[in-house]
C-alpha positions in Angstrom: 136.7 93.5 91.5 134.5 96.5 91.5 132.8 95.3 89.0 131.8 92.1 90.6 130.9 93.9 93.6 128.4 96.1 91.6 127.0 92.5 90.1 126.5 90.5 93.4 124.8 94.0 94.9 122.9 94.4 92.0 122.0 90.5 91.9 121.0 91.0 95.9 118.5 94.1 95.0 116.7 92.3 92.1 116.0 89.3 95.1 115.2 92.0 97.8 112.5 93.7 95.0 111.1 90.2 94.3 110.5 89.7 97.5 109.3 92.6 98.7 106.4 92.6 95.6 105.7 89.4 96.8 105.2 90.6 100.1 103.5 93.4 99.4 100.9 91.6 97.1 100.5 89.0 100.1 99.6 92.4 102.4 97.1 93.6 99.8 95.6 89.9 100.1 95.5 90.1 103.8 94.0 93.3 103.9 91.0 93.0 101.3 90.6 89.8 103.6 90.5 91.7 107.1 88.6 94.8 105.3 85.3 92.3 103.9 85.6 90.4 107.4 85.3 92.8 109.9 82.0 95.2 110.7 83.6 97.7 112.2 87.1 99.0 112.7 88.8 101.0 114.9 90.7 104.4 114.1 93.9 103.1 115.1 93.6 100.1 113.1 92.6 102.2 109.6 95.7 103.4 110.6 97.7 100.1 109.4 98.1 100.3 105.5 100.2 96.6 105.7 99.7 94.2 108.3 103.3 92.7 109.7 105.1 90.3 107.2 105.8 86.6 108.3 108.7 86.2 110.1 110.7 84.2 112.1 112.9 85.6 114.8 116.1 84.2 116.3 119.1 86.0 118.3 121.3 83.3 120.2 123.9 86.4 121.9 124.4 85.9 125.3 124.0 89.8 127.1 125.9 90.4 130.6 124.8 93.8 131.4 126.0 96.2 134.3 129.6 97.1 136.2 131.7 94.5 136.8 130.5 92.1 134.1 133.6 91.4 132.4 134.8 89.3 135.3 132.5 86.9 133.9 134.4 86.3 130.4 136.6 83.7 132.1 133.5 81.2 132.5 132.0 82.0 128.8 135.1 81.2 126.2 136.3 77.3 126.9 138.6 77.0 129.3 141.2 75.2 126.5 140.4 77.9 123.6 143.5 79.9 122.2 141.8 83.3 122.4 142.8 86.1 120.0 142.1 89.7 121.7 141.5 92.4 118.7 140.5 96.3 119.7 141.6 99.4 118.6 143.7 102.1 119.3 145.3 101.1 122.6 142.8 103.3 124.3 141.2 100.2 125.9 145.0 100.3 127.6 144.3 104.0 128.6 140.7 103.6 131.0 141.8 100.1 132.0 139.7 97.9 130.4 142.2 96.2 129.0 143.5 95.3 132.5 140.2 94.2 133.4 139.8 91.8 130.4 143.2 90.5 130.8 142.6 89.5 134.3 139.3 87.8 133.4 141.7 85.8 130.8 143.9 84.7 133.5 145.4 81.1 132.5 144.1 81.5 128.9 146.1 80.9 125.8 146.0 84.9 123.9 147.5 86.0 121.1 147.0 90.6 121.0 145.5 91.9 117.5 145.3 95.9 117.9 145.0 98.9 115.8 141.9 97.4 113.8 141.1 101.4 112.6 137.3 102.5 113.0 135.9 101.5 109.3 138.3 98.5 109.8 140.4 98.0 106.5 140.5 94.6 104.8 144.4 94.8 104.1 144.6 94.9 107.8 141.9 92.4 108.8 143.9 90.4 106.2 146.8 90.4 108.8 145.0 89.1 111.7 143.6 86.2 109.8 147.1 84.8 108.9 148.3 84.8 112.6 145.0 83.2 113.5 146.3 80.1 110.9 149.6 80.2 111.9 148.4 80.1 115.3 145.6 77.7 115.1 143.0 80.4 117.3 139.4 78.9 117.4 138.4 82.0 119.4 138.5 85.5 119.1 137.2 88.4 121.5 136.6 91.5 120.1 137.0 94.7 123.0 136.0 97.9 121.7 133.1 99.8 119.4 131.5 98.3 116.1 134.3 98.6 114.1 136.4 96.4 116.2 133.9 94.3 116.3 132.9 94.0 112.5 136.4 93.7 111.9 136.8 90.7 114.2 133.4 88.9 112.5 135.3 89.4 109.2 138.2 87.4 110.9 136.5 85.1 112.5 134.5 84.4 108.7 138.1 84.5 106.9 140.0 81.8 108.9 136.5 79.6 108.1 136.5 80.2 104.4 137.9 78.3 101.5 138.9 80.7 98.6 139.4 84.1 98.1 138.5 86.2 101.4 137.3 89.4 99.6 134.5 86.8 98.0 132.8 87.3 101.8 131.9 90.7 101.1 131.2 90.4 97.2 129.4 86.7 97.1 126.2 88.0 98.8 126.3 85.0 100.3 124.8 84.0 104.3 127.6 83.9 106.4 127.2 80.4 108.1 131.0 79.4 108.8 133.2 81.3 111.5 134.9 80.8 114.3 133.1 81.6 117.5 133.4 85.1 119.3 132.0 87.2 121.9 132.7 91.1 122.7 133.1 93.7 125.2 131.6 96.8 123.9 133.5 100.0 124.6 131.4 102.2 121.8 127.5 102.1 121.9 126.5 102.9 118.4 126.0 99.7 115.9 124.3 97.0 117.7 127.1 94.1 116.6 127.8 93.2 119.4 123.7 91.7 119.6 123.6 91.3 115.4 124.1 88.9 112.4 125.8 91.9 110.0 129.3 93.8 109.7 130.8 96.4 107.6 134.3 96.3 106.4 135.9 99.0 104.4 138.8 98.4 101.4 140.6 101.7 101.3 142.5 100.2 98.3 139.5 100.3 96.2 137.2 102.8 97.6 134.5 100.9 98.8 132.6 99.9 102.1 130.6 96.8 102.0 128.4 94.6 104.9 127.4 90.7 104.8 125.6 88.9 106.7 124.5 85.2 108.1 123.7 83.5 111.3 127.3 82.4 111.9 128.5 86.4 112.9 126.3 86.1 115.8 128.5 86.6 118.9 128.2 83.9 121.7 128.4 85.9 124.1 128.7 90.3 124.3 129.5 92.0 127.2 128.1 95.3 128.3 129.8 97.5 131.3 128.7 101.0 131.1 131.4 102.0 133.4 133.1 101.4 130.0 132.2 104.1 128.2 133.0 107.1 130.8 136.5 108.1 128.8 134.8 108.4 125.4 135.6 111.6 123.4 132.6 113.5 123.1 133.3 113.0 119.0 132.6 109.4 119.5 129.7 109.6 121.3 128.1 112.2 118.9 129.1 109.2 116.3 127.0 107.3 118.2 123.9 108.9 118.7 123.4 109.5 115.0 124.0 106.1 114.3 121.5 104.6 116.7 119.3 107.1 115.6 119.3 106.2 111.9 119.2 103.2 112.7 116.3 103.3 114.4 114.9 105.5 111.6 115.6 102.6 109.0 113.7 100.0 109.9 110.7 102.9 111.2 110.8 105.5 108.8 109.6 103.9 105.7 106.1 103.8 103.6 104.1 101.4 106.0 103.2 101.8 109.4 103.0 98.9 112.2 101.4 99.2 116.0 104.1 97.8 117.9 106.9 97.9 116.1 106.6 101.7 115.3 106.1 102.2 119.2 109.4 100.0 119.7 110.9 102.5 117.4 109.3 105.4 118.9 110.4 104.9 122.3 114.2 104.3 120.9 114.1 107.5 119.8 112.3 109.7 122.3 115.3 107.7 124.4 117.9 109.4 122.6 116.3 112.7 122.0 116.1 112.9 126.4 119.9 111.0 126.7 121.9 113.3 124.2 121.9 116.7 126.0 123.6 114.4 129.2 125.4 112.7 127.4 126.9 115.8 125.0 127.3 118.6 128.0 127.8 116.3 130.9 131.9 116.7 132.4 131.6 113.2 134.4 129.4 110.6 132.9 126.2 109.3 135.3 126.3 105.8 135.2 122.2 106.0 134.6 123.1 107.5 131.4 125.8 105.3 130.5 123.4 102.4 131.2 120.5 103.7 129.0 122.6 104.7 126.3 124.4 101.7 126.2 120.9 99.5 126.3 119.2 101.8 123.6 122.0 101.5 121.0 122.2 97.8 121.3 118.4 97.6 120.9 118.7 99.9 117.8 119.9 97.0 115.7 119.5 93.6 117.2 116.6 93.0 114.8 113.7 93.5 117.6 112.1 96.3 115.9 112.3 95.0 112.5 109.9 91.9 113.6 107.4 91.7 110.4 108.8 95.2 109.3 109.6 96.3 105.8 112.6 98.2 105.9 114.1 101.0 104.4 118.5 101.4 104.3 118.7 103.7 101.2 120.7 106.5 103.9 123.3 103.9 104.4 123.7 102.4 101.5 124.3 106.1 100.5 126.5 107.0 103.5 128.9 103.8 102.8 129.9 105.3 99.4 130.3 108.5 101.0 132.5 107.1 103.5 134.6 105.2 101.0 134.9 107.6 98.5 135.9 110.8 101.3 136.7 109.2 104.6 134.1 110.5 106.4 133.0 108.3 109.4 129.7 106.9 109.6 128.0 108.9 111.9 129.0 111.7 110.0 128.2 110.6 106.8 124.0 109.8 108.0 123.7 113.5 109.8 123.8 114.8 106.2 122.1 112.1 103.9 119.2 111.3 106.6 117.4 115.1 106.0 117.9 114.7 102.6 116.0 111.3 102.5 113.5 112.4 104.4 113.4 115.3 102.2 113.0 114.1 99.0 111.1 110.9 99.8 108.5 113.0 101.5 105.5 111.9 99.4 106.4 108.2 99.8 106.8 108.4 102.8 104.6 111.3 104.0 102.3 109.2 106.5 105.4 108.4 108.7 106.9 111.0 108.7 103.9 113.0 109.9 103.4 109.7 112.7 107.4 111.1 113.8 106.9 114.7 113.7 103.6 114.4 115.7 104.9 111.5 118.2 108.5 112.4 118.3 108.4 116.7 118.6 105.3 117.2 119.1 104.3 119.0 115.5 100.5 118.7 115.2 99.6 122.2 113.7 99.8 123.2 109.6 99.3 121.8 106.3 101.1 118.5 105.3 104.2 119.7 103.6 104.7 122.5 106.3 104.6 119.7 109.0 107.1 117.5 107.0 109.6 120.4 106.9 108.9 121.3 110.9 110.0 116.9 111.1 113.3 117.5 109.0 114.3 120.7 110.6 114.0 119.2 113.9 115.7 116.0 112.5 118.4 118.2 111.3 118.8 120.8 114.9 119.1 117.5 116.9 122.3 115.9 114.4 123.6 119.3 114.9 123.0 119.7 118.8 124.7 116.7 118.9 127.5 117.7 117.1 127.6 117.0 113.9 127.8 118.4 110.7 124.9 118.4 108.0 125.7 119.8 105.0 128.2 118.1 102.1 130.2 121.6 102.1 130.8 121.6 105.3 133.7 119.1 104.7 135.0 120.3 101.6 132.7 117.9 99.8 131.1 118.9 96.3 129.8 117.8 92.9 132.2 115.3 92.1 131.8 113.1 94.6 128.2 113.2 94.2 128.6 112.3 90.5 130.7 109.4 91.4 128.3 108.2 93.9 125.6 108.4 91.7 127.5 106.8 89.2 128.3 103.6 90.9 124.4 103.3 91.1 123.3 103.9 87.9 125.9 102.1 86.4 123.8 98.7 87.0 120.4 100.8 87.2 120.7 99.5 91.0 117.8 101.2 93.6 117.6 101.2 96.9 114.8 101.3 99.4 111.5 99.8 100.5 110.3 97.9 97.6 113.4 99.7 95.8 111.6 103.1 95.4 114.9 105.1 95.7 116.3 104.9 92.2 120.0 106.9 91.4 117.6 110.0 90.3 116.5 110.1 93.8 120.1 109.3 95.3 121.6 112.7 93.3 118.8 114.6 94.1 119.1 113.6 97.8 123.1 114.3 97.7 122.6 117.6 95.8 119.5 118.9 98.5 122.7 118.3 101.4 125.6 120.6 99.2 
């Protein structure tokens, strides 16, 4: 099964670098074309190595934003749906939240799916799709943080799909069959509950993989920042690197857009001014709650990738991390992010200076003394947050990295913009973070 997964990855990558070399042959094109066009041309607009890609942009998800919102879930699912509730822990059961979505269900037909574990585990997804058979559920409403709610896409995808359920992760294929769901987010931090994409983990095998497709859209998501006041302060750390990474995906690569980098910018600047609040804070402000919860779902909802070339080498990275060690997510990005930055600095040397200057402020010193002032203040705000950023720090040394490495080179697989991180880079990134 590894194997095949390596294949259909490895078969995705070779279509992602044919495309982006078609793209950025069409950008060429378009610029020679704007260049011998134009008489004169701003400084801003020099500034703009590749103008936006063509894209189209759709998200269907219904948001209800604000206290009190979950009363409405009662007049979003159909009024004869047999509803299957997944979350978490029970912690839902703990700040009452769960009472609150209850009552909103009054009358309704549910069947309770909890202990969905944060990097949600196939063998236990696996579970929840045979009572949703046996049970004939054509809804499912996920309460709780992005695992809960990737977990419930998978669901919702494996009670749709003819065959083998693990081919959902492997196939590479759009996910255009599931059953309808919609969310209450209790967790700001990966934008599912406004995205097409989910990660489920297979402890079994050691691996962490995501699809994708239209059909994992929720109807309908749910947003009470009220509902976040409880969180551990662990979580919310979680959450702020996540977000931030993000962010620094679909921004920090080697091309540079006018709005879309300002989208980012501000996204960023956000959580730079929410964390100290939200880390040192005893009783959550509702202002705060609100903003955070706003910025994380805009993180990933596919609004600041509009024409943008994108970058996901971090993740990619992290995921292996993750299912090789355990680590969680946030966890894993506070000590690969530097390290990309780090060793990708001459790629992507022009953004990063754009961050340093726009995000902290660095204007002063050569080039490569300006990058390192962008890392180190990358790296202080992971740790003022929180986290972590080194590999030994957990206990984690060369081994894991060679097995990482290895399940890249194995197919020669690279990651990246226009796939210019190649397994050289990934062990070189992994060793920088020891």
């Amino acid at each position: 099964m590894a194997d095949n997964y390596l294949e259909n990855q490895y078969a995705q990558y070779a279509a992602r670098k044919a495309a982006f070399e078609r793209e950025k042959q069409l950008g060429k094109h378009r610029a020679k074309k704007t260049a011998s066009s134009s008489v004169s041309t701003s400084k801003a607009h020099q500034s703009i190595e590749v103008p936006l890609n063509n894209f189209a942009f759709h998200n269907p998800v219904q948001l209800y934003f604000g206290e009190g919102e979950i009363a409405k879930i009662n007049t979003l699912i159909p009024a004869d749906a047999k509803v299957l509730l997944t979350y978490g822990g029970g912690s839902i059961k703990r700040n009452g939240i769960y009472d609150q979505v209850m009552a909103a269900l009054s009358g309704f037909k549910i069947i309770e799916f909890g202990g969905i574990e944060a990097n949600p585990d196939y063998d236990t997804l696996i579970q929840a799709v045979t009572i949703c058979k046996q049970e004939e559920v054509d809804f499912i409403l996920a309460v709780g943080g992005g695992s809960i709610i990737d977990g419930s896409k998978f669901i919702a995808t494996a009670v749709m799909h003819d065959g083998d359920p693990w081919e959902i992760v492997t196939s590479g294929q759009s996910i255009r069959k599931a059953l309808p769901i919609g969310t209450v987010l209790t967790l700001p931090a990966t934008s599912s509950e406004m995205n097409e994409r989910a990660v489920i983990s297979r402890r079994a095998m050691k691996v962490k993989l995501a699809f994708y497709g239209p059909a994992l859209f929720p109807q309908f998501s749910v947003l009470d920042p009220t509902a976040i006041y409880s969180l551990p302060k662990k979580q919310i750390s979680n959450g702020l690197v996540d977000v931030f990474i993000h962010v620094a995906e679909q921004y920090m690569t080697t091309t540079e857009y006018m709005v879309t980098d300002r989208m980012a910018e501000g996204i960023i600047q956000t959580l730079v001014e929410l964390a100290p609040c939200l880390m040192t804070s005893e009783q959550m402000d509702y202002n705060v709650a609100a903003n955070y919860m706003l910025t994380a779902t805009l993180g990933l909802n596919n609004w600041i990738a509009m024409g943008a070339t994108q970058d996901w080498a971090s993740h990619k990275i992290g995921h292996e991390l993750t299912a090789l060690t355990g680590l969680d997510h946030g966890e894993t990005l506070a000590i690969i992010y530097p390290g990309t930055m780090d060793v990708m600095r001459r790629e992507k040397q022009e953004k990063i200076l754009q961050y340093g200057e726009r995000i902290w402020g660095i204007t002063s010193g050569d080039v490569d003394t300006r990058i390192d002032m962008a890392i180190a203040k990358t790296e202080t705000f992971f740790v003022q947050t929180g986290k972590k950023v080194r590999l030994a720090d957990y206990g984690i040394g060369q081994d894991i990295i060679d097995k990482i490495v290895g399940r890249f080179e194995e197919k020669d697989m690279h990651l990246g913009e226009h796939g210019i991180v190649t397994p050289t880079h990934i062990r070189k990134i992994l060793e920088s973070r020891l």
